[in-house]
C-alpha positions in Angstrom: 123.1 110.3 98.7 124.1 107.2 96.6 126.7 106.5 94.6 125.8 107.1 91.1 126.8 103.0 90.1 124.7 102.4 93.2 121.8 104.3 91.7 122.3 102.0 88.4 122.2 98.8 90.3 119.2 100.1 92.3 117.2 100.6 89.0 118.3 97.7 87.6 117.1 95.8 90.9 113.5 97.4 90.6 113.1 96.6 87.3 114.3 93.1 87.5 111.5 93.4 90.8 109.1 94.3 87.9 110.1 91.8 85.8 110.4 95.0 83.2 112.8 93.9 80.7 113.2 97.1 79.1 113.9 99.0 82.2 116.8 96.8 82.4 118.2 96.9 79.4 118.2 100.7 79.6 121.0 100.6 82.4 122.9 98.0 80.7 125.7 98.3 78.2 125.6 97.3 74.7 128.2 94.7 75.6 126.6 93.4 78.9 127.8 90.2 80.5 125.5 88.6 83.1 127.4 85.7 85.4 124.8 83.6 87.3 127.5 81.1 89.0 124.9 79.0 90.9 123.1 78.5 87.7 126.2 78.0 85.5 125.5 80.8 82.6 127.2 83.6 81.2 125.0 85.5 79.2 127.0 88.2 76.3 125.1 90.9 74.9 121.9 92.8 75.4 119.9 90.3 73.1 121.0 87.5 75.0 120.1 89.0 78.2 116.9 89.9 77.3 116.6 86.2 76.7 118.0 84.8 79.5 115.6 87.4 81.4 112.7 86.4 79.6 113.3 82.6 80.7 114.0 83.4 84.3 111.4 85.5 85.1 109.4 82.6 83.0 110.7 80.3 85.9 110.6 82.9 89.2 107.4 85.1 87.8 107.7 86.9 91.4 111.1 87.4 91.6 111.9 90.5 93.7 115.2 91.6 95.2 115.8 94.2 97.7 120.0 95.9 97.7 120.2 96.6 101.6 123.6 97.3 101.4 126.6 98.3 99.3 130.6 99.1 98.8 132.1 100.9 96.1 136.1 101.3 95.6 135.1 103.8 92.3 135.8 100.6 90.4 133.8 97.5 91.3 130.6 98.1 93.3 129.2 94.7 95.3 125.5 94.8 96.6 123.9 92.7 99.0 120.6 92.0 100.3 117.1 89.3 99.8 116.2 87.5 96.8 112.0 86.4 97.0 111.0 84.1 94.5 108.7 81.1 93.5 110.1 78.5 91.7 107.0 78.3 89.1 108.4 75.3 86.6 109.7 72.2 86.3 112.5 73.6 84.3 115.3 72.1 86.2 113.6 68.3 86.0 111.9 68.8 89.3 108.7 69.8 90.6 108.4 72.5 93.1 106.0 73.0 96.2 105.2 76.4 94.8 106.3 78.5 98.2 108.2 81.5 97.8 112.0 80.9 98.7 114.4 83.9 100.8 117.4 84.2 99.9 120.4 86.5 100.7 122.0 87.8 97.8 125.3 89.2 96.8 125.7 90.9 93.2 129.4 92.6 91.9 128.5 95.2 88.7 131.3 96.8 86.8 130.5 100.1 84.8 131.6 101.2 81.4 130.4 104.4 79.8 128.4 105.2 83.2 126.4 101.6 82.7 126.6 98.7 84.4 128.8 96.8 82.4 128.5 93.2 84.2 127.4 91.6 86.9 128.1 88.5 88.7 124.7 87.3 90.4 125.5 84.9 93.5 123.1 82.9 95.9 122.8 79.8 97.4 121.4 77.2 95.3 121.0 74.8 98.0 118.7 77.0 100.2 116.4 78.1 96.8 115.9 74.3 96.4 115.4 73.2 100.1 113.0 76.3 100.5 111.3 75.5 96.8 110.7 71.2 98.0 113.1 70.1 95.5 116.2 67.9 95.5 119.7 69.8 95.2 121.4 67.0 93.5 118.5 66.9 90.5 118.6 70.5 89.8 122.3 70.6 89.9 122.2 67.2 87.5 120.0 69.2 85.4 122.0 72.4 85.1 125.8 70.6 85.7 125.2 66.9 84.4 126.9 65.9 87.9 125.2 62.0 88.6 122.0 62.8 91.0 122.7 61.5 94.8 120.1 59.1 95.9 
């Protein structure tokens, strides 16, 4: 039987694999924070992340993620498993080859009035842009403003 944070985090995953944005917000507390370190954003607030939902699933409009795995110290619960996704637009200043990227995933949630209270989204930029046909260096330009490697 799971965990009950692990049951939050499993809903959250399927409706994020629905791209059903109210789904998520359900699990989420009113004073959500959503870290996406590869990307660079912090996102405060259930309006905001209903935002910064709207514009990723906008950009990865077959986004799916599958938790394979978990710990829990009562505290802190960290997920892993696959992120699948299609980078769709040219949203970073590149132009993708529209083939759906792998990626393994690891995702820390912390809980406050039994809902997830934050999470901390991590992946490996690198691979989503070798696997999507784009350039590393632009996207990270793009995101970062770090000079683009020729």
């Amino acid at each position: 039987m799971p965990s009950p944070r692990f049951a939050l985090a499993q809903a959250l995953a399927e409706a994020k694999s629905r791209q059903d944005i109210p789904a998520a917000l359900t699990v989420l507390h009113p004073e959500f924070t959503l870290h996406t370190p590869p990307f660079g954003t912090t996102t405060h607030g259930r309006a905001a992340t209903e935002k910064t939902l709207a514009s990723f699933f906008a950009t990865f409009p077959d986004y799916e993620v599958t938790l394979e795995s978990h710990a829990d110290n009562g505290h802190t619960l960290v997920c892993w498993g696959t992120a699948r996704m299609t980078m769709s637009t040219t949203r970073f200043g590149v132009t993708p080859n529209g083939r759906r990227a792998e990626l393994p995933v690891f995702i820390r949630f912390t809980f406050a009035d039994d809902l997830i209270a934050e999470e901390v989204f991590f992946f490996d930029l690198s691979a989503l842009c070798a696997q999507s046909g784009v350039s590393t260096d632009a996207v990270r330009h793009k995101l970062f403003g770090e000079p683009a490697l020729v």
